[in-house]
FIPA-457720 format. One record per atom (N, C-alpha, C): x, y, z; residue number from 1. Coordinates in steps of 0.05 Angstrom, whole numbers, always signed. Layout:
<atoms>
X,Y,Z,seq
X,Y,Z,NUM .
...
</atoms>
This chain:
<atoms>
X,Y,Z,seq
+2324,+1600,+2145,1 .
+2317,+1587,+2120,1 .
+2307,+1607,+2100,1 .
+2326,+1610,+2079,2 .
+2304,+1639,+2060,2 .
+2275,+1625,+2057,2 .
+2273,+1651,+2041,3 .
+2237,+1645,+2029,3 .
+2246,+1632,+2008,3 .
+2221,+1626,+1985,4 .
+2226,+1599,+1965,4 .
+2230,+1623,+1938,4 .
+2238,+1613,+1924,5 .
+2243,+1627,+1899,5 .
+2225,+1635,+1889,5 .
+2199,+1630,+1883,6 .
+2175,+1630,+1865,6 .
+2160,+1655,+1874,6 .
+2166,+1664,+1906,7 .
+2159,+1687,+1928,7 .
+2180,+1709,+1921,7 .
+2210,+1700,+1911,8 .
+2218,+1724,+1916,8 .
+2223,+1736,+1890,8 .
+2215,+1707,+1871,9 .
+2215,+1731,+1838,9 .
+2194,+1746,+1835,9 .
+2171,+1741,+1854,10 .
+2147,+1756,+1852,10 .
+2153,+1782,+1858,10 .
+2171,+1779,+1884,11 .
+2176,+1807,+1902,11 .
+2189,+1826,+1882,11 .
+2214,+1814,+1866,12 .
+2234,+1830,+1853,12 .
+2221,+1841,+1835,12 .
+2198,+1827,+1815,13 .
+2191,+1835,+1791,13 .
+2165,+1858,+1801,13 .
+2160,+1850,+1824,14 .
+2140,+1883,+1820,14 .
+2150,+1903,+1836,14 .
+2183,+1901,+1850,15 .
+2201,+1919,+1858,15 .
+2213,+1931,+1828,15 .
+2221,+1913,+1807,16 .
+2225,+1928,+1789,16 .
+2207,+1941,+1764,16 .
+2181,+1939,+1768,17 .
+2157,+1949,+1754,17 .
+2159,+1981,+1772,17 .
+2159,+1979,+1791,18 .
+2151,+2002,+1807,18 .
+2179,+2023,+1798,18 .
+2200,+2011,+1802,19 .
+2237,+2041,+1794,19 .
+2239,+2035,+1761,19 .
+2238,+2026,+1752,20 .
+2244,+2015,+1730,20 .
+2226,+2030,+1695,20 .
+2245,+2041,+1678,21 .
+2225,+2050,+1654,21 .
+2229,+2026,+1636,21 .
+2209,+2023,+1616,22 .
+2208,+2016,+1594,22 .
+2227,+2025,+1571,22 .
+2242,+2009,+1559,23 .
+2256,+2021,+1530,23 .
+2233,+2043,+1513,23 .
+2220,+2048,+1518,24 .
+2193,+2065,+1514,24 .
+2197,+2086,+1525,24 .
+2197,+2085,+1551,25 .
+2205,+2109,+1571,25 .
+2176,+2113,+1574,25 .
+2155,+2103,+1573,26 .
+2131,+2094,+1592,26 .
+2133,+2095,+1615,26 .
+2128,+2108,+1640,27 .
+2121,+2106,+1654,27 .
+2115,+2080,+1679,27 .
+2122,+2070,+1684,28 .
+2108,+2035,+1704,28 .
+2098,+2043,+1728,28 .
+2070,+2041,+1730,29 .
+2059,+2045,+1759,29 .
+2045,+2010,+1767,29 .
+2044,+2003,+1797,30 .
+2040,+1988,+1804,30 .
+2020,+1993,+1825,30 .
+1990,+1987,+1820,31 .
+1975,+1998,+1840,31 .
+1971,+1987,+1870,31 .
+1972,+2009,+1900,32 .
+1987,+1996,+1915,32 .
+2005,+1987,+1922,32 .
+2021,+1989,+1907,33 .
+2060,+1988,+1924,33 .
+2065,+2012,+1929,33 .
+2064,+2013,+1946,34 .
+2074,+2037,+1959,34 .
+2096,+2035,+1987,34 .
+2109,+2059,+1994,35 .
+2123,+2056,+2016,35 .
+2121,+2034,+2028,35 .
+2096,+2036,+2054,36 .
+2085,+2023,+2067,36 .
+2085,+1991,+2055,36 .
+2079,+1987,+2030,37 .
+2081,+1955,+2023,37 .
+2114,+1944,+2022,37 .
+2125,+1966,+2006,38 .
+2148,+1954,+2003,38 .
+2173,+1953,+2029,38 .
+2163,+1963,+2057,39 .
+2170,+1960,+2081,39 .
+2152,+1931,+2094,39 .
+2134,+1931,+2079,40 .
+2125,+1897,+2090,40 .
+2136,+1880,+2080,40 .
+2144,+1883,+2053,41 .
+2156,+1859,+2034,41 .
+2188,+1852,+2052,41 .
+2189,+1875,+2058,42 .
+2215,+1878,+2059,42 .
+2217,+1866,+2096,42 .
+2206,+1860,+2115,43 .
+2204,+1858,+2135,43 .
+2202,+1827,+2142,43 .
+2181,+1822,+2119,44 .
+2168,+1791,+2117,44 .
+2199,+1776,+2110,44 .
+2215,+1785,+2087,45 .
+2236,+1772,+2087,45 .
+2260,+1777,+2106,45 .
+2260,+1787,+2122,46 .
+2289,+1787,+2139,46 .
+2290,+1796,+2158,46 .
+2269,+1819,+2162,47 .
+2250,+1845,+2197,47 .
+2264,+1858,+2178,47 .
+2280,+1866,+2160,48 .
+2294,+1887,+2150,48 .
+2302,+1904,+2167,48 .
+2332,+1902,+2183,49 .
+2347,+1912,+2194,49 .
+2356,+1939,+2190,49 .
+2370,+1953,+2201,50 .
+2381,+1979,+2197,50 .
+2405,+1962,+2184,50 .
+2424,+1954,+2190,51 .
+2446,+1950,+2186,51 .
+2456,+1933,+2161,51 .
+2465,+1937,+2141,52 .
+2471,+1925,+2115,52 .
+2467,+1891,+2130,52 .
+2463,+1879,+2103,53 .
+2464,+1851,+2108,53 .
+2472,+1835,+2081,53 .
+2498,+1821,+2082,54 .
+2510,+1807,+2065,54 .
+2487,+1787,+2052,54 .
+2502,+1759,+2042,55 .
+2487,+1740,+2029,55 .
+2494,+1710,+2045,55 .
+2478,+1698,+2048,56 .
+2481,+1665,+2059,56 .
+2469,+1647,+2045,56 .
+2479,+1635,+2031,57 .
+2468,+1603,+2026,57 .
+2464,+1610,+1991,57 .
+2470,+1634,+1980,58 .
+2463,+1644,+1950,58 .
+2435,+1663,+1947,58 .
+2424,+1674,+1979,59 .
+2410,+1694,+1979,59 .
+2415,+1729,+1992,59 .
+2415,+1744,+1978,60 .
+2434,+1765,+1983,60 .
+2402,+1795,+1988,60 .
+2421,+1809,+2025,61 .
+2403,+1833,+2026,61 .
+2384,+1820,+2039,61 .
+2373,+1851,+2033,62 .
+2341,+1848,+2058,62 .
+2323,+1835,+2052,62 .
+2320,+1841,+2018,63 .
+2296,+1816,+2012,63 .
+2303,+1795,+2004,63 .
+2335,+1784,+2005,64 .
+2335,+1753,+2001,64 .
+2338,+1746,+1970,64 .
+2344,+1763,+1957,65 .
+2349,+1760,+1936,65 .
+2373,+1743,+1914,65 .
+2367,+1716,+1905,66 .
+2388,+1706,+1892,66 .
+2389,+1705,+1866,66 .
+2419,+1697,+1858,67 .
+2420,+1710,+1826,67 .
+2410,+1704,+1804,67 .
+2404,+1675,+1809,68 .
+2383,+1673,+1788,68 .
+2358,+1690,+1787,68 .
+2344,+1700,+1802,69 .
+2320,+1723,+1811,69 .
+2331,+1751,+1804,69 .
+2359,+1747,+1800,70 .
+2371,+1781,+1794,70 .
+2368,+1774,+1766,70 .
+2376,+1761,+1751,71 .
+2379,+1759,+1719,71 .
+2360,+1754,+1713,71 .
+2342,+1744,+1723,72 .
+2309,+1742,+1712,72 .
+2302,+1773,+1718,72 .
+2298,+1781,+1728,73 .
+2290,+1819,+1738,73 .
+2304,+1833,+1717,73 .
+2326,+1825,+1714,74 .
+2340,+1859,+1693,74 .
+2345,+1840,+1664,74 .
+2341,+1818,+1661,75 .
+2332,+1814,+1633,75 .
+2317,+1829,+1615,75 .
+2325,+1851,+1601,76 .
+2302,+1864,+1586,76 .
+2298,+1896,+1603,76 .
+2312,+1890,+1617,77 .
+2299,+1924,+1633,77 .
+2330,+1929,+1657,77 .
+2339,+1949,+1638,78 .
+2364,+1953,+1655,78 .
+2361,+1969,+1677,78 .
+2375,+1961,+1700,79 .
+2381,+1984,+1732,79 .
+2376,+2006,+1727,79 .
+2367,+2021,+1748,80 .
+2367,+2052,+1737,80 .
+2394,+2058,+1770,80 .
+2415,+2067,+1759,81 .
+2436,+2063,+1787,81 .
+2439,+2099,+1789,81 .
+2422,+2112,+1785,82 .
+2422,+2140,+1788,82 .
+2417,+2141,+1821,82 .
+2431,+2146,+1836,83 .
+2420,+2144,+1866,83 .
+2409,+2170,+1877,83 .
+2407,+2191,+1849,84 .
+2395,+2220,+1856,84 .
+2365,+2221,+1841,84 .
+2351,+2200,+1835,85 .
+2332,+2191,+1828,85 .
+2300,+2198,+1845,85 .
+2300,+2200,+1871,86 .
+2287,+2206,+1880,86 .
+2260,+2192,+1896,86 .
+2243,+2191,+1901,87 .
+2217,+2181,+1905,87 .
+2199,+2180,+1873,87 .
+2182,+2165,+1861,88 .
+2160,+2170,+1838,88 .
+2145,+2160,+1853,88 .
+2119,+2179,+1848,89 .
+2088,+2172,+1851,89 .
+2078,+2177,+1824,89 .
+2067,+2154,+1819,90 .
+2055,+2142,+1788,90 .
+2032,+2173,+1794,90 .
+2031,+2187,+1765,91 .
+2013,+2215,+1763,91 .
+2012,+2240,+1783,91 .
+2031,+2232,+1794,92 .
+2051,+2259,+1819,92 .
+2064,+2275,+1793,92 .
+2050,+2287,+1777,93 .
+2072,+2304,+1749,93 .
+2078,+2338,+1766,93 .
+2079,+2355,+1745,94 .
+2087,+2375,+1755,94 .
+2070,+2396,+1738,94 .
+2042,+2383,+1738,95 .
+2016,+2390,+1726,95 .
+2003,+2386,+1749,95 .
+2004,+2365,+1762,96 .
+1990,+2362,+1788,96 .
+2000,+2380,+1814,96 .
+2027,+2380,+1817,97 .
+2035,+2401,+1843,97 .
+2024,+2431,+1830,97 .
+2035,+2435,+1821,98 .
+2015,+2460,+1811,98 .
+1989,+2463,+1822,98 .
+1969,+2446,+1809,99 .
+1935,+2443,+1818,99 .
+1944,+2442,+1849,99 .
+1948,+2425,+1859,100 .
+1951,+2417,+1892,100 .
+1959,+2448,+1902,100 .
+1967,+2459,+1891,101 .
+1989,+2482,+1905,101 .
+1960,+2511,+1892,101 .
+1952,+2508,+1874,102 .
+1922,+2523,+1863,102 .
+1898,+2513,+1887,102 .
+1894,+2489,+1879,103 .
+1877,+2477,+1901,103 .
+1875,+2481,+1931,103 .
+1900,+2482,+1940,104 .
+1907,+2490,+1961,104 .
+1896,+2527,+1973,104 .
+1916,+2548,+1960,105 .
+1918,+2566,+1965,105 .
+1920,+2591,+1948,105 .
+1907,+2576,+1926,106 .
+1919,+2598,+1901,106 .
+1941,+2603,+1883,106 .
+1948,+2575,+1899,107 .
+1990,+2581,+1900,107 .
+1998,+2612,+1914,107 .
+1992,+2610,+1931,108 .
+2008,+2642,+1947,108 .
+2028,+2632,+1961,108 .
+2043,+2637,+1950,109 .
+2077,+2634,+1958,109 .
+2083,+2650,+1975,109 .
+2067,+2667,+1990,110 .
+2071,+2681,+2019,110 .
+2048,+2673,+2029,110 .
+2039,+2657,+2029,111 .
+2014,+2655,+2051,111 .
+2017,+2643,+2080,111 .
+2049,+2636,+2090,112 .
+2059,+2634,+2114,112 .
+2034,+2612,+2122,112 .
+2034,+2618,+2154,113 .
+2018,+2596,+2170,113 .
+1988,+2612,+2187,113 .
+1970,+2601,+2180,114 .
+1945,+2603,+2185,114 .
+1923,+2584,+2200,114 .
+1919,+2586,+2230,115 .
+1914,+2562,+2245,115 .
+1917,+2542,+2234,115 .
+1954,+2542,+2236,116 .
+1963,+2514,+2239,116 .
+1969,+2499,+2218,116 .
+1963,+2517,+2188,117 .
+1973,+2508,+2157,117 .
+1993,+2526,+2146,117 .
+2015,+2519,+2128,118 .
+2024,+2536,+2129,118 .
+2037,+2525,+2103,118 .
+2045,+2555,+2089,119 .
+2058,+2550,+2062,119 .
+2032,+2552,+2033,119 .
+2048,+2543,+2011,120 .
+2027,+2547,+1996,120 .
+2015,+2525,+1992,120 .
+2027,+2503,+2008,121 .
+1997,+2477,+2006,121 .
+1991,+2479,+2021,121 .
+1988,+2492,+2042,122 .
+1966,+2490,+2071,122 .
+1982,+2463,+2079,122 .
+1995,+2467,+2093,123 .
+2013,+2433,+2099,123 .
+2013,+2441,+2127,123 .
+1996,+2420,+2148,124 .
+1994,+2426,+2177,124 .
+2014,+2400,+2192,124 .
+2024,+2401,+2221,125 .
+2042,+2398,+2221,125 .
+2038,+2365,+2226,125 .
+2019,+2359,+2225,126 .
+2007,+2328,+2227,126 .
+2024,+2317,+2199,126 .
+2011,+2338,+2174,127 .
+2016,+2325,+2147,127 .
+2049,+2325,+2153,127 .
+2068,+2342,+2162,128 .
+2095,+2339,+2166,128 .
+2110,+2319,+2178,128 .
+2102,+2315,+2197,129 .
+2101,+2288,+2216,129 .
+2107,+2267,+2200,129 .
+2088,+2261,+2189,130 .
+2081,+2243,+2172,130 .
+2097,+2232,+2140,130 .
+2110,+2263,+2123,131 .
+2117,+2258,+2104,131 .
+2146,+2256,+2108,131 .
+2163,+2266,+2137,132 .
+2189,+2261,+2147,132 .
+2187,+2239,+2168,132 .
+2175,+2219,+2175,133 .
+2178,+2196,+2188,133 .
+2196,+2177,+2176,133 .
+2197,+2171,+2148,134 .
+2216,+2149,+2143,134 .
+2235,+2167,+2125,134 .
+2232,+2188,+2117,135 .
+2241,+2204,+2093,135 .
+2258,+2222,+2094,135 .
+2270,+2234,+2108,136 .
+2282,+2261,+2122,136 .
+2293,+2280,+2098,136 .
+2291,+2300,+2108,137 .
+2284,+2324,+2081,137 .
+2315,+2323,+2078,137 .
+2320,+2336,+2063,138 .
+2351,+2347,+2051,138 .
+2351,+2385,+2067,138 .
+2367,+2374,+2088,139 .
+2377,+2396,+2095,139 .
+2357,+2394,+2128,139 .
+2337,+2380,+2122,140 .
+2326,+2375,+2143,140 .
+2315,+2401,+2169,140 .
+2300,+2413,+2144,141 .
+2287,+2430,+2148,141 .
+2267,+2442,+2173,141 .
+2263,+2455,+2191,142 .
+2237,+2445,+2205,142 .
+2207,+2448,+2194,142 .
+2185,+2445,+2209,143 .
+2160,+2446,+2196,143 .
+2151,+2473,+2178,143 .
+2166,+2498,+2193,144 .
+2147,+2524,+2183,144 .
+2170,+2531,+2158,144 .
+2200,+2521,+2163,145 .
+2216,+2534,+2137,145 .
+2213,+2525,+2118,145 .
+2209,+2497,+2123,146 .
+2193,+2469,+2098,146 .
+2174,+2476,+2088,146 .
+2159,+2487,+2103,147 .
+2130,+2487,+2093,147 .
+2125,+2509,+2072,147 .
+2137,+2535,+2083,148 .
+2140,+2567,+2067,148 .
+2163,+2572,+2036,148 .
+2177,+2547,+2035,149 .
+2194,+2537,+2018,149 .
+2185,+2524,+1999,149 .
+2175,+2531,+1971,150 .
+2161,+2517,+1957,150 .
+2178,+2481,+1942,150 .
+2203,+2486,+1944,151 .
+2215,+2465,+1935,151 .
+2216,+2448,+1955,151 .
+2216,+2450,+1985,152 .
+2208,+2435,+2008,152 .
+2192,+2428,+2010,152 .
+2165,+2449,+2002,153 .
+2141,+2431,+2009,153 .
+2130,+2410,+1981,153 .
+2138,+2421,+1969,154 .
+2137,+2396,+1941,154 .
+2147,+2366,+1953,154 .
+2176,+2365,+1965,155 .
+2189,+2343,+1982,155 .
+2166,+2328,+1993,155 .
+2155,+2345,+2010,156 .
+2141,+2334,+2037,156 .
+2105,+2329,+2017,156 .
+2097,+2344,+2001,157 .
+2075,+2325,+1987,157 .
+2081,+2298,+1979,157 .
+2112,+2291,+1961,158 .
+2117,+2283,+1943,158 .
+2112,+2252,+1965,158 .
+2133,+2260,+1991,159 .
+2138,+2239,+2008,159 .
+2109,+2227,+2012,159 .
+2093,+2249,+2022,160 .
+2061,+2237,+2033,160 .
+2046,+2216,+2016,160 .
+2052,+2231,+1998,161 .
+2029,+2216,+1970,161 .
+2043,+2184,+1965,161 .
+2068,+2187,+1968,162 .
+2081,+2155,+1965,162 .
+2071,+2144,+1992,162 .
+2075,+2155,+2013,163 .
+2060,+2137,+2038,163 .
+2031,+2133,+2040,163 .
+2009,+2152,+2022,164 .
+1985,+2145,+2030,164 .
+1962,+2138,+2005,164 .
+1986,+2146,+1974,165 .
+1975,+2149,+1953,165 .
+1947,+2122,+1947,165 .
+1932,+2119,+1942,166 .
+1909,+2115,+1937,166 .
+1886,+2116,+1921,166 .
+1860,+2103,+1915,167 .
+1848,+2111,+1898,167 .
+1818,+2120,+1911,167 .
+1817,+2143,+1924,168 .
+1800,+2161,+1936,168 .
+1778,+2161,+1935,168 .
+1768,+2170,+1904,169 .
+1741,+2173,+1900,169 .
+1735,+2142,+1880,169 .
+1744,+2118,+1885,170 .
+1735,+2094,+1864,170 .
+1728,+2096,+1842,170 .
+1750,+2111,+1825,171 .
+1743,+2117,+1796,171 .
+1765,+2094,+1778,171 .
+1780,+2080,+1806,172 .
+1788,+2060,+1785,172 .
+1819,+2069,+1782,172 .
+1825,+2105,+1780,173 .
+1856,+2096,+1774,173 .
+1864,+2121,+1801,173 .
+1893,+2125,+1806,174 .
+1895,+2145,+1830,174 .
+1913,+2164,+1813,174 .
+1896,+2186,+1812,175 .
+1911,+2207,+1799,175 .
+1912,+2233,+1817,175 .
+1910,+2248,+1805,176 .
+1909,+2284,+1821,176 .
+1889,+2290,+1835,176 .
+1860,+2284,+1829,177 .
+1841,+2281,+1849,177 .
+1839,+2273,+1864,177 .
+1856,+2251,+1865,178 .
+1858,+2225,+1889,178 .
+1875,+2243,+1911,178 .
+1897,+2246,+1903,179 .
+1917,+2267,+1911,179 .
+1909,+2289,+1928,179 .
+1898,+2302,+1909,180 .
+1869,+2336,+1932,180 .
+1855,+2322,+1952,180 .
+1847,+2298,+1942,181 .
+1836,+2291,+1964,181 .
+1844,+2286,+1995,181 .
+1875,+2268,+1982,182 .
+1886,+2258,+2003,182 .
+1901,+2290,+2021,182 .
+1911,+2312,+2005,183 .
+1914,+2338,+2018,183 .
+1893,+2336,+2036,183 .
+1870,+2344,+2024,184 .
+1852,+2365,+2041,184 .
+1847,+2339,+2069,184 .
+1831,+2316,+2058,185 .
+1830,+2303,+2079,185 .
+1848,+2290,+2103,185 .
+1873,+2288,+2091,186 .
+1892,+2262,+2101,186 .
+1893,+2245,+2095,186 .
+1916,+2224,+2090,187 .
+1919,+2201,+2082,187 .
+1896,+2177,+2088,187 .
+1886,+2172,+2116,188 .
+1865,+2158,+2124,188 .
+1844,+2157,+2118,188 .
+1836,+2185,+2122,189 .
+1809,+2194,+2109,189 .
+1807,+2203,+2085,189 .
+1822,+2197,+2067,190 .
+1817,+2208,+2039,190 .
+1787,+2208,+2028,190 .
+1768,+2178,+2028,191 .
+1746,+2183,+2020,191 .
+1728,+2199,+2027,191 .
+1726,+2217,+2051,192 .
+1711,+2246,+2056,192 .
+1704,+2262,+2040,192 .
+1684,+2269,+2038,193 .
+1668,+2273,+2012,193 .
+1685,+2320,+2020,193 .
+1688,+2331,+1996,194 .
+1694,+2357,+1996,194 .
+1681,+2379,+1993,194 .
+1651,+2365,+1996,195 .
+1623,+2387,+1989,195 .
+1614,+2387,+2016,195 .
+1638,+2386,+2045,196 .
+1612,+2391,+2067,196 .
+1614,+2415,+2083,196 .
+1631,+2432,+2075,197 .
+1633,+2462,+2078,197 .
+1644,+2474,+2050,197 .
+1642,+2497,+2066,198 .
+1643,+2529,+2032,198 .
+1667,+2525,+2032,198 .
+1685,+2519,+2052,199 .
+1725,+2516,+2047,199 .
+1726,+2491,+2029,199 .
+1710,+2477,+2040,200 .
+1725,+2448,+2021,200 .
+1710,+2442,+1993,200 .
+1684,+2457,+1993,201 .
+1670,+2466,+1966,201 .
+1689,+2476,+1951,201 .
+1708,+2508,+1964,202 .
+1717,+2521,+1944,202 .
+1741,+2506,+1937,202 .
+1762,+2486,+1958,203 .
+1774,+2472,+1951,203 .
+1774,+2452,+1929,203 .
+1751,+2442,+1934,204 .
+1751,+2417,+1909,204 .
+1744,+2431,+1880,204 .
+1731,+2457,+1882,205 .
+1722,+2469,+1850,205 .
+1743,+2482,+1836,205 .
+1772,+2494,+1857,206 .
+1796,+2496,+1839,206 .
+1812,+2474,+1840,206 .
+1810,+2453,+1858,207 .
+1826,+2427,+1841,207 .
+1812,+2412,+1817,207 .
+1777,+2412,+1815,208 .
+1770,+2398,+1789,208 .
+1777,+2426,+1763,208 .
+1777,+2448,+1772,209 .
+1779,+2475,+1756,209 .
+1813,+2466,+1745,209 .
+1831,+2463,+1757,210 .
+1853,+2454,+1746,210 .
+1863,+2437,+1730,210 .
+1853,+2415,+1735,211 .
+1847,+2386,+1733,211 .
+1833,+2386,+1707,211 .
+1819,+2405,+1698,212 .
+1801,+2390,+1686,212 .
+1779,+2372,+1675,212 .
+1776,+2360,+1702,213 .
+1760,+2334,+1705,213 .
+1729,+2347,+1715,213 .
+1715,+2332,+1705,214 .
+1682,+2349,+1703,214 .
+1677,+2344,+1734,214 .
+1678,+2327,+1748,215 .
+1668,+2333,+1784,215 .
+1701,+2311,+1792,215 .
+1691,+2308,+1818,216 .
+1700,+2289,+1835,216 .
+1692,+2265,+1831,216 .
</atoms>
């Protein structure tokens, strides 16, 4: 029996808030959709299979989508059918990998692996695990060539931050801080405070030093 219509225009319209720009070219972030949600949305309607799935009864795909729910969604906001488009994390810019990559290590683009981090984000092999579980790199790299590869390890932040992105320190929005945080700590533990050793002291004073932002 699909789900009812009223559930799945909900689903579509904040699936297309989240890929979707504005005739503005604004930006659309949706706080909390992330990977992880949009694998539940997507589960709740169908287990979301591996295997393509046609349409029955005038609901089409994994989330059940029918056409009246499609012309209400791209009314006003056209497809983006670029399929080299990528992953976006709402304030993932390329102001922030920078800081993360400062924050991290100075950005030393040779700083190899050092009990167990490696590269110039300090990316340990837990954080790898983790950002190639649903994601698999292009070219499919292993942990230490990924990691020492600055356009790889950008991949493998980019992936993490969509699976764990968050709002860290409860300032209300999840930006680059949130981000350092979620580096240095992990996805789980992001709220761990960065003042409880001299490493994670000096860590957090060149990500707010970058950042610009007066503390944490």
């Amino acid at each position: 029996m699909p789900v009812t219509y009223n559930w799945l225009y909900l689903l579509f319209f904040v699936l297309m808030l989240m890929c979707e720009k504005l005739n503005s070219q604004e930006d659309i972030y949706v706080s909390n959709l992330n990977v992880r949600c949009m694998k539940c949305l997507c589960a709740a309607s169908t287990g979301c299979p591996v295997e393509p799935l046609g349409c029955a009864s005038g609901y089409c795909g994994p989330f059940q989508i029918s056409k009246q729910y499609w012309l209400d969604a791209v009314k006003g906001t056209p497809l983006d059918t670029n399929d080299d488009a990528g992953i976006y994390v709402s304030n993932l810019n390329s102001a922030c990998y920078q800081c993360l990559c400062v924050a991290a290590s100075n950005c030393d683009l040779e700083a190899g692996c050092d009990t167990g981090f490696c590269g110039p984000y300090k990316i340990s092999k837990s954080y790898y695990i983790d950002a190639t579980k649903d994601t698999p790199l292009e070219g499919k790299q292993d942990f230490e060539t990924c990691t020492n590869n600055l356009k790889c390890a950008k991949e493998l932040v980019t992936n993490y931050m969509a699976r764990y992105g968050q709002d860290c320190n409860d300032d209300g929005v999840t930006d680059c801080l949130d981000f350092g945080m979620i580096s240095y700590n992990g996805g789980p533990d992001c709220r761990h405070s960065l003042n409880k050793t001299d490493y994670s002291l000096a860590y957090g004073n060149r990500l707010i030093g970058c950042t610009g932002h007066a503390s944490l």
